[in-house]
C-alpha positions as CSV (number, residue, x, y, z in Angstrom):
1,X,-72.4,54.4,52.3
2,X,-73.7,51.3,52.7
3,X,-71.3,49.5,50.3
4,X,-68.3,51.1,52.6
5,X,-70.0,50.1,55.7
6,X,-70.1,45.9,54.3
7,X,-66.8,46.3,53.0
8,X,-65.6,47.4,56.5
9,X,-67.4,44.9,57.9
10,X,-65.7,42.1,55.9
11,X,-62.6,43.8,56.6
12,X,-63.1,43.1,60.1
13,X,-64.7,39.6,59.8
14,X,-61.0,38.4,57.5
15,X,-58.8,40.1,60.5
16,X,-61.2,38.4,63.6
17,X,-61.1,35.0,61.5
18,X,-57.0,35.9,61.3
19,X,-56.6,35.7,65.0
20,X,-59.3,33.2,66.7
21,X,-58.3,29.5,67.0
22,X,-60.1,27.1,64.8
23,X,-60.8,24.9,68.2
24,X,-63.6,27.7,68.7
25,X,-65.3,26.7,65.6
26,X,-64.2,24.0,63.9
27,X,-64.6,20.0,64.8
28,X,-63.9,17.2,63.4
29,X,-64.6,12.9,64.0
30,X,-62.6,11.5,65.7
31,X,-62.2,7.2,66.0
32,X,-62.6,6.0,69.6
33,X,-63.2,2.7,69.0
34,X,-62.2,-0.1,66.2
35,X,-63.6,-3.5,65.7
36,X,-60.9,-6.5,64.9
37,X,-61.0,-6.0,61.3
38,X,-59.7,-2.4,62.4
39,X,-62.7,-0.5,61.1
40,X,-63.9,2.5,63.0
41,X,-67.4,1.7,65.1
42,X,-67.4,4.7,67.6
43,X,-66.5,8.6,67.0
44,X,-66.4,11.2,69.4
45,X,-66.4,15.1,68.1
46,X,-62.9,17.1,68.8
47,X,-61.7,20.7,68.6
48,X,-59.7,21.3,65.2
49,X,-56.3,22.9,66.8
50,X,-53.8,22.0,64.9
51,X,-53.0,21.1,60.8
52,X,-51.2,18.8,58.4
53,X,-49.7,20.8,56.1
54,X,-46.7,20.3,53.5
55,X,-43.0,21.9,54.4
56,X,-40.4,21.0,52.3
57,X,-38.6,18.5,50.2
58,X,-35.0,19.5,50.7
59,X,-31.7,17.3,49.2
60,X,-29.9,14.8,51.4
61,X,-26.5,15.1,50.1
62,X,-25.5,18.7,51.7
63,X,-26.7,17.5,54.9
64,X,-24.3,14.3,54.9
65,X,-20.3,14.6,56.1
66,X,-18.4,11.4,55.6
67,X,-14.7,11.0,56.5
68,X,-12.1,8.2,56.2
69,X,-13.5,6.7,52.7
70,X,-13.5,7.7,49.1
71,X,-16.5,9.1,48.4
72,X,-18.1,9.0,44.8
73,X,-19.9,12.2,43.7
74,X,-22.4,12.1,41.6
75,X,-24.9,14.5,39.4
76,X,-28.6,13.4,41.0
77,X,-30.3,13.7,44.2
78,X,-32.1,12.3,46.7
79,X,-34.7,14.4,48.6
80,X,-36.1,14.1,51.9
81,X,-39.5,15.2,52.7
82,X,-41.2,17.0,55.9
83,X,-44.3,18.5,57.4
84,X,-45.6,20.9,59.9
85,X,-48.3,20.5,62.0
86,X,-49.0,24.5,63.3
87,X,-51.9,26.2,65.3
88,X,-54.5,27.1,62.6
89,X,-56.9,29.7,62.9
90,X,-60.4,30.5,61.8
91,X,-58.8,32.0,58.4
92,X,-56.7,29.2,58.1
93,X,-59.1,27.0,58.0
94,X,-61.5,28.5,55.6
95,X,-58.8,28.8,53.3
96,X,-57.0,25.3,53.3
97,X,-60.7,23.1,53.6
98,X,-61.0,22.1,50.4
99,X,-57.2,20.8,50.0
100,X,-56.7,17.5,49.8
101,X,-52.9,18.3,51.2
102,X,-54.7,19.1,54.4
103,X,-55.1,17.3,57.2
104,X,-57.3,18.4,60.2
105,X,-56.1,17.4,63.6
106,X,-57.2,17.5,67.3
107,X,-54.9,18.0,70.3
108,X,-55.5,14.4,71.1
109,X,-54.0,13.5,67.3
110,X,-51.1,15.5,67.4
111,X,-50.0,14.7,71.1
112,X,-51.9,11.2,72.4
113,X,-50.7,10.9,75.5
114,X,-48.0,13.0,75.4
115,X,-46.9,16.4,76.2
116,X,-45.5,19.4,73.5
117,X,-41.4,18.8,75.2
118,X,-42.4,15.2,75.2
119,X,-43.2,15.1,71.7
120,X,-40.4,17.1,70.5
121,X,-37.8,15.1,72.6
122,X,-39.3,11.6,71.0
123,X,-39.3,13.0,67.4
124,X,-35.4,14.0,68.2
125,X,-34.8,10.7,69.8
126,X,-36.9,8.9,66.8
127,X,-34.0,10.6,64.2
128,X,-31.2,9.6,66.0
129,X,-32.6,5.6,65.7
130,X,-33.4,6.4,62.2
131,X,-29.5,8.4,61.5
132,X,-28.1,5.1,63.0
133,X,-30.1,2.6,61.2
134,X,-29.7,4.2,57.7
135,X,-25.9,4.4,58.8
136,X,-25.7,0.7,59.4
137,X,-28.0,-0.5,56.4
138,X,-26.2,1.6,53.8
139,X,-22.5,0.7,55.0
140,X,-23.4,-3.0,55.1
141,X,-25.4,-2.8,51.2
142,X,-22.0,-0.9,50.4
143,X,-19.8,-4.1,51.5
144,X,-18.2,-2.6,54.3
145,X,-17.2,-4.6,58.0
146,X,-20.2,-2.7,60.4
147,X,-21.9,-3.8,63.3
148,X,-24.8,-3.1,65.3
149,X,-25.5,-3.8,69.3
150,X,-28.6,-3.4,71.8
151,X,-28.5,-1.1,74.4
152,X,-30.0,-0.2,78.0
153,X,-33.5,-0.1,78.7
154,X,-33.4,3.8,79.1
155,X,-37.2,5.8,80.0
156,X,-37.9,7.9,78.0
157,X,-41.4,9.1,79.3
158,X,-43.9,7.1,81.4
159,X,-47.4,7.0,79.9
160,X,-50.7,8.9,80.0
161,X,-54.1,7.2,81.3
162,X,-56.2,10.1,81.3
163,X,-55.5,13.7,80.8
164,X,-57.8,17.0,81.6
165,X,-60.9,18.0,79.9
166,X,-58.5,20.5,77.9
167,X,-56.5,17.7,76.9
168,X,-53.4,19.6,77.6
169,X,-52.1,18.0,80.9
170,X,-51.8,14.9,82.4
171,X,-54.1,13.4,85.0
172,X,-53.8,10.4,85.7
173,X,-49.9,8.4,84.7
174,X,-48.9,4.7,84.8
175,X,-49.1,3.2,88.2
176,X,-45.1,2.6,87.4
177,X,-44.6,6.6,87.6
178,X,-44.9,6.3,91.5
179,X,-41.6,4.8,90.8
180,X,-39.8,5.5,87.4
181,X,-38.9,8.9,85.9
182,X,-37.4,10.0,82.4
183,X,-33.5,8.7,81.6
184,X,-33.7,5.8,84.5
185,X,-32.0,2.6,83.4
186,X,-33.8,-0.1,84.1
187,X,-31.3,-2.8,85.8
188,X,-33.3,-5.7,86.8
189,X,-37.1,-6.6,86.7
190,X,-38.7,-9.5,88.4
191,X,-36.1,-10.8,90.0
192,X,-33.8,-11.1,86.5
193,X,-31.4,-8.7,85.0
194,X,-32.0,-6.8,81.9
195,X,-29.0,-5.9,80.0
196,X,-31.0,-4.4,76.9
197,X,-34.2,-3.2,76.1
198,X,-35.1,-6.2,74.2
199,X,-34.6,-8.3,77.6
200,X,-38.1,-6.8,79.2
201,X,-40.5,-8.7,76.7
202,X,-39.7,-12.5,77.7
203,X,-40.0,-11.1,81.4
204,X,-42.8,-9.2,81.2
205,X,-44.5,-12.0,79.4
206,X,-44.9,-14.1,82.8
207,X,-46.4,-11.9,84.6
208,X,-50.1,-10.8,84.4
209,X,-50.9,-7.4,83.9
210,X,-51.9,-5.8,87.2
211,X,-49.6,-7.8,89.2
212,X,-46.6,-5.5,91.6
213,X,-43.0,-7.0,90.8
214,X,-39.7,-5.5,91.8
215,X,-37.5,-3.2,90.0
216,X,-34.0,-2.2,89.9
217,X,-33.0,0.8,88.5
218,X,-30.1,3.6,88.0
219,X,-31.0,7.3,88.4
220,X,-28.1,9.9,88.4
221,X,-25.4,6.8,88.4
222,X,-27.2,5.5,91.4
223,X,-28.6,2.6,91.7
224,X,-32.3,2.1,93.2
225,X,-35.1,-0.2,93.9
226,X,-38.8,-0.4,94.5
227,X,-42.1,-2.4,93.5
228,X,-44.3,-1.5,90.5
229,X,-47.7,-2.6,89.4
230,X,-47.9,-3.8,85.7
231,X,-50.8,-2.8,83.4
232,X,-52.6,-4.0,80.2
233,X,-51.3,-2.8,76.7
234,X,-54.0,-0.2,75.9
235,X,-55.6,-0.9,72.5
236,X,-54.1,-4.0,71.3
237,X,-55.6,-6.7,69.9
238,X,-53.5,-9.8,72.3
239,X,-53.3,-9.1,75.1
240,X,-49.6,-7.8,76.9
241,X,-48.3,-6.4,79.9
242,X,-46.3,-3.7,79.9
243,X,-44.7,-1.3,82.5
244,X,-46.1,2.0,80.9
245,X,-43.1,3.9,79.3
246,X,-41.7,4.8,75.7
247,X,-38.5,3.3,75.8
248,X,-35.1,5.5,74.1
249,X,-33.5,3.9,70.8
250,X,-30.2,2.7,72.9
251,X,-29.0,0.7,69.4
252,X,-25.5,1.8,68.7
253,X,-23.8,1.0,65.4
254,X,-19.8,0.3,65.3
255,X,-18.1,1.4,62.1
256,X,-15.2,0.1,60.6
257,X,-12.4,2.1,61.9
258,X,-11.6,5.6,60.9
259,X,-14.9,5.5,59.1
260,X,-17.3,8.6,60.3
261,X,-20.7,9.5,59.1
262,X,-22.7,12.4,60.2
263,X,-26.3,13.8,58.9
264,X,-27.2,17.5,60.2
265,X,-30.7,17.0,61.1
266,X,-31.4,20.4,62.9
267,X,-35.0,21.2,62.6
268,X,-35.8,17.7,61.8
269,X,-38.0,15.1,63.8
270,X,-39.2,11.7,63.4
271,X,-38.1,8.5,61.3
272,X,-39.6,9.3,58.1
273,X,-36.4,10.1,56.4
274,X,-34.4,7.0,57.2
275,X,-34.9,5.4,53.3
276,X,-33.8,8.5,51.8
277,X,-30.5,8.6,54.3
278,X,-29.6,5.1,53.4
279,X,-29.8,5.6,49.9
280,X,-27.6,8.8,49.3
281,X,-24.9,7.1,51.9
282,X,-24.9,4.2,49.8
283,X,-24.3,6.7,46.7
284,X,-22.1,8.6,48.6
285,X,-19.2,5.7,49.1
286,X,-19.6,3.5,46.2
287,X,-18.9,4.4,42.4
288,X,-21.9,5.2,40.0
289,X,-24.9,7.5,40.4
290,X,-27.7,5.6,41.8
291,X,-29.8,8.6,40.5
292,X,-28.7,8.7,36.6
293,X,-28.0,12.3,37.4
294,X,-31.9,12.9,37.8
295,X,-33.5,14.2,40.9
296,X,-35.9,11.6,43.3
297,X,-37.9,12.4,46.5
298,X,-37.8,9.4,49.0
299,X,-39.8,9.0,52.1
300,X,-40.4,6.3,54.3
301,X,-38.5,4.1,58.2
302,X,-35.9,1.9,57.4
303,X,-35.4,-1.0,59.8
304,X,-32.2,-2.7,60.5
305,X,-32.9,-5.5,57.9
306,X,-33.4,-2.6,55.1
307,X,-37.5,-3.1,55.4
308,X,-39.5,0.2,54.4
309,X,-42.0,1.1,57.0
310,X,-45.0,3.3,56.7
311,X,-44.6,7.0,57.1
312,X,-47.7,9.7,58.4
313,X,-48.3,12.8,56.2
314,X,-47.8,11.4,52.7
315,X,-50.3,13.3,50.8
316,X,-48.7,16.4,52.2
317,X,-45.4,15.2,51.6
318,X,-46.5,14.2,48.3
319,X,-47.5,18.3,48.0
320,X,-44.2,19.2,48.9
321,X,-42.6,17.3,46.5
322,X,-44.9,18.8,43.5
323,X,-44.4,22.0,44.7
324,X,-40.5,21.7,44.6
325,X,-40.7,20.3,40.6
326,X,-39.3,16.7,41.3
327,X,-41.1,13.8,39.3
328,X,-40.6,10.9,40.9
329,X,-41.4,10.1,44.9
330,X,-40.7,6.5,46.4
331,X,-42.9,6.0,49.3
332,X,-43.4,2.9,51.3
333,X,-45.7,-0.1,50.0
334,X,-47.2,-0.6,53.6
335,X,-48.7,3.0,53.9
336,X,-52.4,2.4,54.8
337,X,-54.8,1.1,52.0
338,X,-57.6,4.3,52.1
339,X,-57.1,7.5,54.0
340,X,-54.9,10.7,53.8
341,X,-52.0,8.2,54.7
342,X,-52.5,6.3,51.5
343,X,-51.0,6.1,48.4
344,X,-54.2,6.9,46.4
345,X,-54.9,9.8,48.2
346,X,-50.9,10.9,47.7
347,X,-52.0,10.4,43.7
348,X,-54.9,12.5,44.1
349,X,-52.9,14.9,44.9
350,X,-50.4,15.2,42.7
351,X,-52.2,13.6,39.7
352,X,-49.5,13.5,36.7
353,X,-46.9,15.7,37.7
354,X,-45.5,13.2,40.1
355,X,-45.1,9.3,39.9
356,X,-45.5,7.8,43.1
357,X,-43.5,4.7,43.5
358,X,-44.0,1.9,46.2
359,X,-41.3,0.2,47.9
360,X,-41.0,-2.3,50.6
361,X,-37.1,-2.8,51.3
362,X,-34.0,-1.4,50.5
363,X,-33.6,-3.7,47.5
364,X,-36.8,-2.9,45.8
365,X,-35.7,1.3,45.9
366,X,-32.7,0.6,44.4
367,X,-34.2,-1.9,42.2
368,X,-37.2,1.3,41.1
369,X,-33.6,3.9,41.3
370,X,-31.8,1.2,38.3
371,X,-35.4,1.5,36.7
372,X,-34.9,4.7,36.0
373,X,-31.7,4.9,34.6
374,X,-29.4,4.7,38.1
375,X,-26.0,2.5,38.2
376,X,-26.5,0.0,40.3
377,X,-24.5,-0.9,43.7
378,X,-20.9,-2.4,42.7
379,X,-21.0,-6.0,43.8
């Protein structure tokens, strides 16, 4: 009897840990405050809501549609590489604690100053720059005529200066929100016209943060005007004003003509993926297997000069790729230098079963890709 009552007891304790949110239980460090060589000097404790966790590392090359050039098949792969960052409850955590795939995260780490639709829009937004740029980089390492321009100064949301004690709604926005909303173009500021986004920096550099200057905007086609009150850049080192707003990725890239390109990113957010993009396009249109038939995960931002820039996640990414049986992962050289970001920790992970390769441009991937028995790009 009482061997039936503690197993019903347990019973109960697994399903009541199954369904109550780790943020009743579980908290974790979080950095407030960093000194100028970056190292953390004040913590505050936050609810665990949210985790980490590896998804998938899934091939690029059924996901790309290219029309109006010969394309080049070829025998290997490249694989991009994602994450989730669910709800976790009590259970959840009690069973994923001790993996070091893991990564514990706050309401304040997942969001910042931003909302759930806010988040999801930006991550969209962020894959459409990153589509784009891996379009243009490829095409131009390929030899082909393509061309890049700026565009608009577009909102895309106005930012947070304090939100509630819940962390789950905005208190207190920008002084610039009194003004601006989401998808306004920004026309003129300060008395001089801004064409692209790239336009704001000189102009906001002559002005001191806290001073009003006058805006000119579009919203709905129409144009508008009004006065708004600069700020300080929170939690940089110099010193900048800023308006308060995330702006969209306006960049647009011409093709050659008759040339299209197309990557199906449903269910995909973020930048992360732009390295692996560029390098199966670039496989795609010229002759040779850039792979040598084998099989690579790639991770990592690619910038419009073909620079590799760090990427969040990698030791869960690093999971996913041991988990799908591929043995080689090229990850960027400026991921963080300790941490779960870093690529020591990615190693830890894995240990032999996958060789994790820094890179920090274009050249050096397809330099590592030759190194291991890939053609390399026709001159």
């Amino acid at each position: 009897m009482p061997l039936a009552v503690l197993g019903f007891v347990a019973i109960v304790g697994v399903l009541a840990a199954a369904v109550m949110p780790s943020k009743w239980f579980v908290e974790k460090d979080r950095c407030v405050e960093r000194d100028e060589s970056n190292e953390c000097v004040a913590t505050e404790q936050q609810p665990v809501e949210f985790a980490l966790v590896p998804a998938d590392a899934e091939a690029v090359e059924p996901r790309l549609a290219i029309d109006g050039t010969e394309v080049f098949p070829s025998d290997g792969e490249i694989y991009f590489v994602t994450i989730r960052q669910p709800k976790i409850t009590l259970l959840d955590w009690l069973v994923t604690r001790q993996s070091p795939a893991v990564k514990y995260m706050s309401y304040t780490d997942k969001y910042g100053d931003q909302t759930e639709e806010q988040l999801l829009q930006s991550g969209q937004r962020q894959m459409t720059g990153a589509k784009d740029r891996a379009t243009y980089v490829a095409l131009k390492a390929a030899g082909f005529p393509v061309s890049r321009k700026e565009g608009p100064a577009i909102v895309d949301y106005l930012l947070c200066l304090e939100a509630n004690d819940a962390g789950t709604k905005c208190e207190t926005f920008v002084p610039a929100a009194d003004v601006l909303q989401p998808d306004d173009v920004i026309t003129e500021l300060n008395g001089q016209p801004v064409d692209t986004l790239d336009d704001l920096s000189p102009i906001l550099a002559e002005v001191e943060p806290g001073e009003v200057i006058p805006i000119t905007f579009e919203r709905d086609g129409e144009e508008q005007e009004g006065e708004i009150e600069t700020i300080l850049a929170p939690g940089e080192d110099a010193p900048r004003t800023i308006i308060g707003f995330s702006p969209i990725d306006t960049t647009t890239v011409d093709l050659p003509p008759g040339i299209e390109v197309e990557f199906d990113t449903e269910g995909i957010g973020g930048p992360s993926a732009g390295l692996a993009f560029t390098l199966t396009l670039i496989d795609e249109i010229t002759e040779g297997d850039l792979m040598g038939g084998g099989r690579v995960a790639v991770t990592g931002e690619i910038d419009i000069d073909g620079n590799v820039g760090a990427i969040g996640g990698l030791s869960s990414k690093a999971s996913a790729v041991q988990q799908v049986g591929v043995k080689y992962f090229l990850v960027p050289a400026s991921q963080p230098e300790t941490g779960f970001d870093s690529v020591e920790a990615a190693r830890g992970v894995v240990g032999d079963d996958v060789e994790i390769i820094p890179v920090a441009t274009l050249d050096e991937a397809l330099a590592v890709l030759e190194r291991l028995g890939g053609d390399p790009v026709p001159d």
